[in-house]
N, C-alpha and C positions, 0 to 999 in steps of 0.2 A: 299318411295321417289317419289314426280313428278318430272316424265320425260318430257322434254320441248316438245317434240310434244301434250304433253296433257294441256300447258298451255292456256288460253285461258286471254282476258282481263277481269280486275279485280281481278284475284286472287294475295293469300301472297303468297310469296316464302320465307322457309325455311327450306333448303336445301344444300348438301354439293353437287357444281357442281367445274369443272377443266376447269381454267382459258388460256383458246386455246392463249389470243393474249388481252394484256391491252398497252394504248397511252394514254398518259399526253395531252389532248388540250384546248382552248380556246375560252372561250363565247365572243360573240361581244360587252359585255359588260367588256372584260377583264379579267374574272376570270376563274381559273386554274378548270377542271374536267377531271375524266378519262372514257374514253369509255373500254369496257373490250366486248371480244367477251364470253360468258359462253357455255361448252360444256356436253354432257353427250350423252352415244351412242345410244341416236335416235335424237338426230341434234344439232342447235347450235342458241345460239340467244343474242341479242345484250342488251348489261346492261351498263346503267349511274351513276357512280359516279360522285352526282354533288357539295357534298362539301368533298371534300378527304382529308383535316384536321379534320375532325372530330370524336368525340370520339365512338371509337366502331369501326373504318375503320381500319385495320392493312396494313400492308405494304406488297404487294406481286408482284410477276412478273408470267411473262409467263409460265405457265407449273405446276403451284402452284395449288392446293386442298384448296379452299376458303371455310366456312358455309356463303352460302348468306342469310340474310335476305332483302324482299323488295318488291316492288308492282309491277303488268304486266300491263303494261299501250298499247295503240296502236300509235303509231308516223308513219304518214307517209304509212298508210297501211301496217304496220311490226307489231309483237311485241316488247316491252322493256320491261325491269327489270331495275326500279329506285331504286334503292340501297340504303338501310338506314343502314347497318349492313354489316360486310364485315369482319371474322377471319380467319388466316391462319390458314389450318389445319396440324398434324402430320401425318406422316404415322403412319400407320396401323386403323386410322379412317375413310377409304374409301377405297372400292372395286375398283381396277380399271376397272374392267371386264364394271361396270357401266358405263363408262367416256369416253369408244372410240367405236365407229362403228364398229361391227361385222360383217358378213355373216352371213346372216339367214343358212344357209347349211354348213355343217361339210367339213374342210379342208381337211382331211384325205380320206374322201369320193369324195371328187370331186376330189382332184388329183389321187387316182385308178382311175377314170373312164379314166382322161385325157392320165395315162399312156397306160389304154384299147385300148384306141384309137388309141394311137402311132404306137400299135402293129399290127394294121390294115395298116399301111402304106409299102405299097409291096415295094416301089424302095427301092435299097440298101443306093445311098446315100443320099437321104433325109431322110431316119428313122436315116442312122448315124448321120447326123444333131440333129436330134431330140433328141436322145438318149446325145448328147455331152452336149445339154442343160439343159434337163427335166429330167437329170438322173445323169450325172457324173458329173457338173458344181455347187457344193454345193453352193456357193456362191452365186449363182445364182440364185440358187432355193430358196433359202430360200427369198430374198428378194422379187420372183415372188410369192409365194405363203402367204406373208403380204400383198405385197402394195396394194394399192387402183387402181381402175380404172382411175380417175379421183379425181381431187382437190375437186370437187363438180360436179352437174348436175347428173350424173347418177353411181351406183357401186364404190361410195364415202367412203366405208369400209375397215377396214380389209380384204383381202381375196376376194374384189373387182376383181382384176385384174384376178385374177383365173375364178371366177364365170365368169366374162364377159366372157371371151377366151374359155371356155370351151361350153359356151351357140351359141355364134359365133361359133364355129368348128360343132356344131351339127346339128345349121343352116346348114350350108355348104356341111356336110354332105348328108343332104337332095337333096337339089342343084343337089349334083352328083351324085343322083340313078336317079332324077327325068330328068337329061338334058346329054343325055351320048358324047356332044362335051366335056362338062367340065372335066378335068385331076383331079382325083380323089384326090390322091398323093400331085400331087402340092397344089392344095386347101388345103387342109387339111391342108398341110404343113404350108403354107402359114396362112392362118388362127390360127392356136397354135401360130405363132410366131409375128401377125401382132402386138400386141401391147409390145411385149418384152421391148423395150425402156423406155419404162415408169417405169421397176424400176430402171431409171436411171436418167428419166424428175422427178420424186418426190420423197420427200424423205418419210421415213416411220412415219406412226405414233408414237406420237403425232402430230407433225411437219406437217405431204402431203402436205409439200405444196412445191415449184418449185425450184429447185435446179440451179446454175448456169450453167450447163451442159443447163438441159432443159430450161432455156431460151434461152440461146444463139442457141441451135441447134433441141431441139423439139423429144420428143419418134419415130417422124416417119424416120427420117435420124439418131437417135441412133440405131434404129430397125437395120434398113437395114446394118449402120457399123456392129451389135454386129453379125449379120447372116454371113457376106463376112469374118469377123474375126475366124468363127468356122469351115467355111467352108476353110481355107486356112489349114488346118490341116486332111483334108479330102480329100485323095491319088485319082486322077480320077475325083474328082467333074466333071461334065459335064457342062463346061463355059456357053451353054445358058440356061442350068435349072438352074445355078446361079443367070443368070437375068431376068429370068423368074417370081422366087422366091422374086426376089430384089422389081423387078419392082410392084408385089402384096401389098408387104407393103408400096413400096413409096404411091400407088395408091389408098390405101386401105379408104382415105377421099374422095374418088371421085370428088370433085370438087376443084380449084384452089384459091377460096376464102372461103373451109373451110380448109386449111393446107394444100393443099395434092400438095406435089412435079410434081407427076406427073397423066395424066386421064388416066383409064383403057384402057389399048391398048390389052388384052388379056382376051378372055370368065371368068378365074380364078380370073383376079382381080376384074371384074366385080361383079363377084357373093361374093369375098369377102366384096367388100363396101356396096353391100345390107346388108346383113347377118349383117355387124357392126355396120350399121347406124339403121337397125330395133332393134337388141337388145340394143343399147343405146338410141333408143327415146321409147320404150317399157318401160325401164326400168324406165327411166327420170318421165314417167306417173305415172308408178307403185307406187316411191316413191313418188310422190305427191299425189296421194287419201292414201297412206299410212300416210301419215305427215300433213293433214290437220283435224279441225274440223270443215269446212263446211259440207253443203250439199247443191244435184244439182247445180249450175251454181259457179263455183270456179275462174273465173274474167281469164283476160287475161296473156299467157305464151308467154314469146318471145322466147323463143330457140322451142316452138312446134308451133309457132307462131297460135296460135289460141284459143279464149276465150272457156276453157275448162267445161267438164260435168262431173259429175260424178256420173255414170248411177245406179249405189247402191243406190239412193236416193228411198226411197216409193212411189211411184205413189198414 
C-alpha cells in the first residue's frame, strides 16, 4: 500500500483508502463533482471526482472503504487525487489498523507511566481527584485514553490526548524540581487534567471532529466543569486549591486571543501554559518534517508563523 504522506506528484493511485468526508459541488460551468477528503493513518488528502456518473464510479458515503484508482496532481500548492476509478469495498478487504492515526508509543505503556506519576502526588485531595478520574471513572477513561489531542495541527491520533498530557505533565515536572516557588502537586495536577475536556470537545475516531458540546463551550470551560464536578464528591476539598486548580486550566492558553478564559494569575499556571504551548508547537514541527517530502527550506507555516527549515537536509 502507499501511504499518502509518500505521495508525491505524478504518481497512480491504486489503492484501498477510507473515505473521512465526500460533498456533492459545483463547477462554475454547472456541472455536478464530488470532492471526497481520502484518509489512511499517516494523514489525509483531498481527491476529485469530476465526472461521478460515470462508469466504474460506485456509490459511497462517509466512513466507506473505497479501491481508488487515479492520478496525484498538485492544485494550489496541495496535493489531489483526480479520480478515474472509485469501488465500494467489503469488509474484511481492509485493515483498519491502516486507515486511522495511531500513537507511535504503546497506550498501555504510557498510561502506567501516567498512573506512576499520580502516585507521586503527596496532597490527599488532589490525588483523590486524580484517582476519581484516571482510575475509577471507566467511562472516562476509556474515551481519554482514544481521543485525539486535536482535530489537526498537533497529537492528531489515536492516543493523542494521552501522549500530549503526559509529555506536558513531565515538562512540568521538570518546572518543579528546577523553580521551588512552583507547588508541585498543584502542577502536576493541573497539568494531567488541563486538557480533559476534549474528550468531550471531539468526538472519536473515525469522526475527531467537534461535537456540539465543543463548539458551543470549548475543552477549556468543559475541563474546568468536569474538575469542579469530581471535586464536589470529594469530602473537605480545600475551596482555594479548587480555584487554584480551576483557574490553571482556564489559563492554561495563556493568552486571550488564543482561547483562554482567563491569563495566569499564578506561578502553576504559568508554567502550565509554557509546558502546553512547547509540546504542541514541538510537536506541530515534528509531524511536518515527518509528513513532508521536501528538503531544506519547506515554504511558510502559519500557526509557527515562520518560513520553515528542515535541518536533516545534507549539507
Amino acid at each position: 500500500m502507499k501511504f499518502i504522506k509518500d505521495l508525491k506528484d505524478g504518481d497512480r493511485v491504486a489503492d484501498i483508502y477510507f473515505c473521512k468526508h465526500i460533498q456533492a459541488a459545483t463547477t462554475k460551468n454547472g456541472k455536478t463533482y464530488y470532492s471526497v477528503t481520502l484518509q489512511d493513518k499517516t494523514g489525509t488528502v483531498d481527491a476529485k471526482i469530476w465526472d461521478p456518473n460515470s462508469e466504474g464510479i460506485d456509490e459511497f458515503d462517509d466512513f466507506d472503504y473505497i479501491d481508488v484508482f487515479g492520478e496525484v496532481t498538485t492544485f494550489a500548492g496541495a496535493l489531489q487525487v483526480n479520480v478515474k476509478r472509485a469501488r465500494l469495498c467489503r469488509e474484511g478487504e481492509y485493515d483498519e489498523s491502516l486507515y486511522l492515526p495511531v500513537s507511535s508509543r504503546n497506550n498501555d505503556e504510557m498510561y502506567k507511566e501516567l498512573l506512576s506519576i499520580i502516585n507521586t502526588v503527596g496532597n490527599q485531595y488532589l490525588k483523590a481527584l486524580l484517582q476519581a478520574l484516571f482510575v475509577e471513572d471507566e467511562d472516562f477513561l476509556k474515551a481519554f485514553r482514544k481521543s485525539s489531542a486535536a482535530k489537526s495541527v498537533h497529537h492528531g491520533f489515536v492516543g493523542g490526548l494521552l501522549e500530549h498530557t503526559l509529555s506536558v505533565t513531565k515538562m512540568c515536572d521538570y518546572f518543579a524540581k528546577t523553580y521551588p516557588a512552583i507547588n508541585r502537586d498543584l502542577l502536576i495536577t493541573a497539568a494531567l487534567c488541563h486538557d480533559i475536556g476534549k474528550t468531550k470537545e471531539l468526538s472519536l475516531f473515525p469522526e475527531n471532529d467537534y461535537t456540539n458540546e465543543g463548539q458551543f463551550l470549548g475543552h477549556i470551560v468543559m475541563g474546568s466543569e468536569m474538575v469542579s464536578d469530581k471535586i464536589r464528591n470529594i469530602n473537605g476539598f480545600p475551596v482555594l486549591l479548587k480555584q487554584e486548580l480551576q483557574h490553571c486550566i482556564l489559563a492554561h492558553h495563556g493568552k486571550y486571543e488564543y482561547g483562554s478564559p482567563k491569563m495566569p494569575a499564578i506561578i502553576e499556571a504559568l508554567a502550565l501554559h509554557l509546558a502546553d504551548n512547547t509540546d504542541a508547537k514541538l510537536e506541530t514541527f515534528t509531524e511536518i518534517l515527518n509528513n513532508t517530502n521536501e528538503v531544506g527550506w519547506l515554504g511558510y507555516n502559519r500557526l509557527l508563523e515562520s518560513n520553515l527549515f528542515d535541518t536533516r537536509v545534507e549539507s
